[in-house]
C-alpha positions as CSV (number, residue, x, y, z in Angstrom):
1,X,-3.2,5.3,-11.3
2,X,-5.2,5.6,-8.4
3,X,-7.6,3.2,-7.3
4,X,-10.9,4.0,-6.6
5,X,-10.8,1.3,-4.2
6,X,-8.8,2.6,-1.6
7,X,-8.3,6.1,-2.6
8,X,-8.7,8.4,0.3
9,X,-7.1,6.0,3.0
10,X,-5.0,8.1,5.2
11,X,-1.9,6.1,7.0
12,X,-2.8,5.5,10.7
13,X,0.3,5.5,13.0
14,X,0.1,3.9,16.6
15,X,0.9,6.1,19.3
16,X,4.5,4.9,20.6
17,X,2.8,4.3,24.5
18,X,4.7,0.7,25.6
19,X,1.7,-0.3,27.6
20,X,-0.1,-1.0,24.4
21,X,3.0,-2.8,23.1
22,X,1.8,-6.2,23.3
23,X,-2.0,-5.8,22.5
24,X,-2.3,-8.0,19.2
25,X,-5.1,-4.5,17.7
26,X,-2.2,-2.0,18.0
27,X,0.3,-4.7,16.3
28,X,-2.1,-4.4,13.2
29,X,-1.5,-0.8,12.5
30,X,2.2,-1.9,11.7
31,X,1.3,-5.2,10.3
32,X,2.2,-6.5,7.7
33,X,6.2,-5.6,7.3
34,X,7.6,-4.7,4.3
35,X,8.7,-8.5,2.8
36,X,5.8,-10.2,3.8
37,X,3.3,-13.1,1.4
38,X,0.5,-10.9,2.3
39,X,1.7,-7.8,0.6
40,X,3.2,-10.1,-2.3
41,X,-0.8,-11.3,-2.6
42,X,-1.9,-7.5,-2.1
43,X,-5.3,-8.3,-1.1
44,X,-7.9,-5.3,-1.5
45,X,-10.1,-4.6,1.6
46,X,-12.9,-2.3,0.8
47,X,-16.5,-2.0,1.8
48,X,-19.0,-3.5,-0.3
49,X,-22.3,-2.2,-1.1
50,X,-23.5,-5.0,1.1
51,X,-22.4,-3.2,4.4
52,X,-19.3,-5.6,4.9
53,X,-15.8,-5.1,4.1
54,X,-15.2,-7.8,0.9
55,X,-11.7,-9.1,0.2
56,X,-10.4,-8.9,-3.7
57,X,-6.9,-9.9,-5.1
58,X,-5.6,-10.2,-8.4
59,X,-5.4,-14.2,-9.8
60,X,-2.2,-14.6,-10.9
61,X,-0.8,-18.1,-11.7
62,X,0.7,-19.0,-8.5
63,X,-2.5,-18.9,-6.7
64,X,-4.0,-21.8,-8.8
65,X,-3.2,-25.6,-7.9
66,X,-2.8,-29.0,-11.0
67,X,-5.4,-28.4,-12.2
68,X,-6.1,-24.5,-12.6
69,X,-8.3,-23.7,-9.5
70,X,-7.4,-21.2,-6.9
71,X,-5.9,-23.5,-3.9
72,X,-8.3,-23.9,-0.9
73,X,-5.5,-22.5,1.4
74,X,-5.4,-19.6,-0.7
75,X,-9.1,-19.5,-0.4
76,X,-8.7,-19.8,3.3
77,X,-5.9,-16.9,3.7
78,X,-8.5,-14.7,1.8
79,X,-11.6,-15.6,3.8
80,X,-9.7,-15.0,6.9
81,X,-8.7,-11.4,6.2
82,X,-12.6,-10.8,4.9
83,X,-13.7,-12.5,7.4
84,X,-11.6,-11.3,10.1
85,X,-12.5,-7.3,9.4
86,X,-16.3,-8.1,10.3
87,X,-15.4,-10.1,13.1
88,X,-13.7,-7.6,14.4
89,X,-16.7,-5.5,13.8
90,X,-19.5,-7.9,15.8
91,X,-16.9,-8.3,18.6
92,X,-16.3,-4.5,19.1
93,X,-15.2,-3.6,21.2
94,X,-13.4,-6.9,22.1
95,X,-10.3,-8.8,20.3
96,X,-10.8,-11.7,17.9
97,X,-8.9,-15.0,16.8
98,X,-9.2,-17.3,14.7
99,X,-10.4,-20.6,15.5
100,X,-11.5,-22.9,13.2
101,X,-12.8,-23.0,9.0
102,X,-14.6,-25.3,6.7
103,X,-13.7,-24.9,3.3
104,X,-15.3,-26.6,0.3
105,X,-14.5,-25.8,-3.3
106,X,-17.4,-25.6,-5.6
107,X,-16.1,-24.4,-8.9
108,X,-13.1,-23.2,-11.1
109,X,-12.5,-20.0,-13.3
110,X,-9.8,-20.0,-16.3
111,X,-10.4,-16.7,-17.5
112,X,-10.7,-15.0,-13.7
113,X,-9.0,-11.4,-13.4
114,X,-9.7,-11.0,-9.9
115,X,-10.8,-13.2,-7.0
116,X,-13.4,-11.5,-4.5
117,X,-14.2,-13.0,-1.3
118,X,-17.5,-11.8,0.5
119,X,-18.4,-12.5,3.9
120,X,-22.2,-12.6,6.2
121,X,-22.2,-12.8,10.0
122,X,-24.4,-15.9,11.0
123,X,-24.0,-15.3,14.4
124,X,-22.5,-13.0,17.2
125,X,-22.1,-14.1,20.9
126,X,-20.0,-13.2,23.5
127,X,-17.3,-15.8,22.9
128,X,-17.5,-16.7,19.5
129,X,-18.0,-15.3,16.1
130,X,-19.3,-17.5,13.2
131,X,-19.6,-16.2,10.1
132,X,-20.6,-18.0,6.0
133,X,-18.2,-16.8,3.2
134,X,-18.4,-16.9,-0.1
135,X,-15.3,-16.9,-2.4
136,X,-16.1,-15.6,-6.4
137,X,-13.9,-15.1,-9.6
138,X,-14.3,-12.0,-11.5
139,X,-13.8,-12.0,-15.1
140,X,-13.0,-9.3,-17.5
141,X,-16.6,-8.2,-18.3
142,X,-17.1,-8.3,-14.4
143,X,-19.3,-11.6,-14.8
144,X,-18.6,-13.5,-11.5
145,X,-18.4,-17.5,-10.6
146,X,-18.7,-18.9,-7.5
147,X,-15.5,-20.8,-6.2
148,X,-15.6,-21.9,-2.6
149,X,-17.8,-21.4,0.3
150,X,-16.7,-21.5,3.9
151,X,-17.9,-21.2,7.4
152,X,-15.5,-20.1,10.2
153,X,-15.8,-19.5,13.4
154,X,-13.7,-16.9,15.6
155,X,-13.1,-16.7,18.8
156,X,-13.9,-13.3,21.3
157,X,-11.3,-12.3,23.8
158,X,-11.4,-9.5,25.7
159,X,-9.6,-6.5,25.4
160,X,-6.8,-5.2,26.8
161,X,-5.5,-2.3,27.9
162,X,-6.2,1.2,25.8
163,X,-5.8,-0.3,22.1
164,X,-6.8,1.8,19.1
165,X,-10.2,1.7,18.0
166,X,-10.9,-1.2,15.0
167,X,-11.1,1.4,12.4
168,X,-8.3,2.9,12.9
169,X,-6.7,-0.8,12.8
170,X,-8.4,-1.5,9.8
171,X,-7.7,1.6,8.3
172,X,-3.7,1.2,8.8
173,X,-3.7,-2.9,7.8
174,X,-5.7,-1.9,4.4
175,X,-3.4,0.6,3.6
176,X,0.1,-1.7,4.2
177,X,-1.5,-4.6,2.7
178,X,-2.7,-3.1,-0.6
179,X,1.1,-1.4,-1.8
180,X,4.3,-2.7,-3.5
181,X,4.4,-6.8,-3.2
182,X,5.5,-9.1,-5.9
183,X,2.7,-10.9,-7.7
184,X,2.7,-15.0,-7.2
185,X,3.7,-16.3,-10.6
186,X,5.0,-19.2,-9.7
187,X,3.4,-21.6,-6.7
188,X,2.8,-19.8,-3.5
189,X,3.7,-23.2,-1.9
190,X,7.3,-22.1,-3.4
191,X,7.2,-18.6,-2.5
192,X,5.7,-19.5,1.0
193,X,9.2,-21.7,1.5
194,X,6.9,-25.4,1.9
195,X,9.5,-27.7,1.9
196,X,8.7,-31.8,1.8
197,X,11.1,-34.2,3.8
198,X,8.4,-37.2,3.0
199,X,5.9,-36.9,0.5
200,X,4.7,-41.0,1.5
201,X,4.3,-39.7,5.4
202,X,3.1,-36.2,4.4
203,X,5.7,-34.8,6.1
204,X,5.7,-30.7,4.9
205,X,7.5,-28.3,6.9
206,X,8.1,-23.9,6.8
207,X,10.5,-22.1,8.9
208,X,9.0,-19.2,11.1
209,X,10.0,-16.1,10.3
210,X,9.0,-12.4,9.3
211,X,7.2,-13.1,5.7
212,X,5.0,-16.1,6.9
213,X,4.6,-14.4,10.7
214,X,1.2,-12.8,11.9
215,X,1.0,-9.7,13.9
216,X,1.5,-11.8,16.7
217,X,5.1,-13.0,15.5
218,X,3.6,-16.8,15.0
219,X,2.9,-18.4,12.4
220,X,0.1,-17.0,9.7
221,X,-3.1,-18.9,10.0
222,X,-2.9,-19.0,6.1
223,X,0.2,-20.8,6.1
224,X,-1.0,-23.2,8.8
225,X,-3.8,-24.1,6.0
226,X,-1.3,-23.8,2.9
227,X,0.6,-26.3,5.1
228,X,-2.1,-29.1,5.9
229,X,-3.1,-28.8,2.1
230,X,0.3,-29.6,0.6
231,X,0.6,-32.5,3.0
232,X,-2.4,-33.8,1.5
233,X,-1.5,-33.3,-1.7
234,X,1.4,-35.1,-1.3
235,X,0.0,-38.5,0.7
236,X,-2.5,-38.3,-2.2
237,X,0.1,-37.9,-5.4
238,X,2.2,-40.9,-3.4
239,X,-0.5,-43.3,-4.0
240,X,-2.3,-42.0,-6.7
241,X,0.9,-41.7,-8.7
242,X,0.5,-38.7,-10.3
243,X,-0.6,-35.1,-9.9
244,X,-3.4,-34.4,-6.7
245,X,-6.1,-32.0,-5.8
246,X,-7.9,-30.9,-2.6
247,X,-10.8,-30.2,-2.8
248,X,-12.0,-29.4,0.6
249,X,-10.6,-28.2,3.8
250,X,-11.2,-28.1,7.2
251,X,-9.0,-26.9,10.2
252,X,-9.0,-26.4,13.7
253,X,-6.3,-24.1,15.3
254,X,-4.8,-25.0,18.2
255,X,-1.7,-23.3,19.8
256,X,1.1,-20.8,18.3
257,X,3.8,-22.1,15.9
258,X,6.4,-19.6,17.0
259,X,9.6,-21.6,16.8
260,X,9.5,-23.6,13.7
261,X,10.1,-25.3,11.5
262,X,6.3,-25.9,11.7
263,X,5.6,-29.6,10.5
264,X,2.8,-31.8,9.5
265,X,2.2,-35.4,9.4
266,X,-0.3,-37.2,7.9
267,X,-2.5,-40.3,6.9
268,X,-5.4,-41.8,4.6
269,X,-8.2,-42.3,6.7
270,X,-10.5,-43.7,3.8
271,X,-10.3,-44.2,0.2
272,X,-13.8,-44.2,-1.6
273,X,-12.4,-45.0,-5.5
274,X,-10.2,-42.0,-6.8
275,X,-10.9,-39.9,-3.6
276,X,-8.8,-39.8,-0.1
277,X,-9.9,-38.3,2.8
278,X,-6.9,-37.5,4.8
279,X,-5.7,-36.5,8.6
280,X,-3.3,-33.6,8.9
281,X,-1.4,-33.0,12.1
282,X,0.8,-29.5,12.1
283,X,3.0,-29.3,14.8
284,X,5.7,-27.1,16.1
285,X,9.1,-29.4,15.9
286,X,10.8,-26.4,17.2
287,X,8.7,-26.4,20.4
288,X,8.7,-30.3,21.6
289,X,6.5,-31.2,18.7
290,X,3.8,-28.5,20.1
291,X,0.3,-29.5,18.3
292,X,-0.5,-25.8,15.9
293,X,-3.4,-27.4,14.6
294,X,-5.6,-30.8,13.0
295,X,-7.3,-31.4,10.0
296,X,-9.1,-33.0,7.5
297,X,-8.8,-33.0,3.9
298,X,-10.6,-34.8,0.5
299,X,-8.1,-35.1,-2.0
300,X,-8.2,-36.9,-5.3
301,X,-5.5,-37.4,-8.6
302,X,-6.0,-34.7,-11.2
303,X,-8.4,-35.2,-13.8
304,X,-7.0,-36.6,-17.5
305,X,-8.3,-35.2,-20.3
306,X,-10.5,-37.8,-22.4
């Protein structure tokens, strides 16, 4: 069945010209590869009636952490593709990256179908993009809850060389994204490859390689996030004993992990009754312990019934 979402998308092939070979804008039109968690999540990217692009994905079990709500890294790896299509837009015609998020869950959504993220420009400068975006579950009856809200901020490079024009990118990375991936019903965390060598130390680690890469052959920026979270989860569970959350996240990216395995560390900096905040490093154990990225996380045990 067709849907009426992306019908009409035509495929957009880059012209094979090997100056344009390593602008990161052409890499998009062939981005992502077949086996990759993006097409397994096969976000929707389709205009809104709002006059920005809005991301919406199917909830499926695996997106969901202990305690039923949509994982704030999955949030994050959302947000960045909604987010990342209007950047693109207020830094025409320059090239974006991402740079840093805030993340806060506000709410959770048993009987959500779909999860649709929405994002608003708060301001467009010549070196940095920030924009407010809000992430909503869709029921049935297309009744919609607020789940998270975040604030990121992109940075504007400039661009290089004769790239294809941003729709045509757009075009091409809607397209690839939305077709044939396998739904997440068990943990993404899982499907991802997270592995944890020391749940005390928050030590979390993924290999680098084609189904968590970016169009840049590093690591996704999602994964960075699903990362930081995990390693929080786990400090957390350690002395919690039991079952965590996160319930907020916030990350700054750094440098490229292209060499992997990519690695965190972590530690409590304060404990305020049930609730942790904790200090995530991610680093590049492949590339002299490279720093990818810090953050900052608030974690707590999962709620008992009663």
């Amino acid at each position: 069945m067709t849907d009426p979402d992306t019908a009409g998308l035509k495929r957009v092939t880059i012209p094979p010209n090997p100056e344009q070979a390593r602008n990161p804008l052409n890499d998009l039109g062939n981005f992502p590869p077949f086996e990759h968690f993006l097409r397994d999540l096969s976000p929707r990217i389709v205009p809104s009636n709002r006059g920005l692009d809005e991301c919406r994905v199917t909830a499926t079990p695996g997106l969901t952490g202990p305690e039923g709500q949509v994982r704030p890294s999955v949030h994050a790896t959302l947000v960045d593709l909604a987010a990342g299509t209007a950047a693109l837009d207020a830094a025409d015609p320059d090239w974006i990256l991402t740079a840093d998020f805030d993340l806060h869950t506000i709410g959770t959504a048993a009987d959500a179908r779909e999860i649709v993220t929405r994002p608003r420009v708060l301001r467009e400068g010549r070196k940095t993009v920030v924009l407010e975006v809000t992430s909503h579950a869709r029921d049935a009856e297309c009744r919609e809850t607020e789940l998270a809200r975040t604030f990121m901020t992109f940075s504007v490079l400039p661009r290089r060389g004769e790239a294809m024009s941003h729709e045509q990118a757009r075009s091409a990375m809607r397209e690839r994204l939305y077709s044939g991936g396998t739904p997440f019903e068990k943990s993404i965390f899982e499907g991802v490859g997270l592995r944890t060598r020391d749940a005390a130390a928050g030590v979390v680690e993924v290999d680098v390689r084609p189904y968590v890469d970016n169009a840049s052959n590093m690591l996704q920026g999602g994964v960075v996030a699903m990362l930081a979270e995990a390693a929080a989860e786990r400090v957390t569970e350690r002395r919690a004993g039991g079952p965590a959350v996160v319930t907020d996240l916030a990350l700054r990216y750094l440098s490229p992990g292209r060499v992997g395995p990519v690695r965190t560390r972590a530690e409590v900096l304060r404990e305020r009754g049930p609730a942790r905040l904790v200090r995530i490093d991610v680093f590049d154990a492949g590339a002299e312990d490279r720093l990818v990225a810090a953050a900052t996380a608030s974690a707590r045990p999962v709620r008992r019934d009663g």
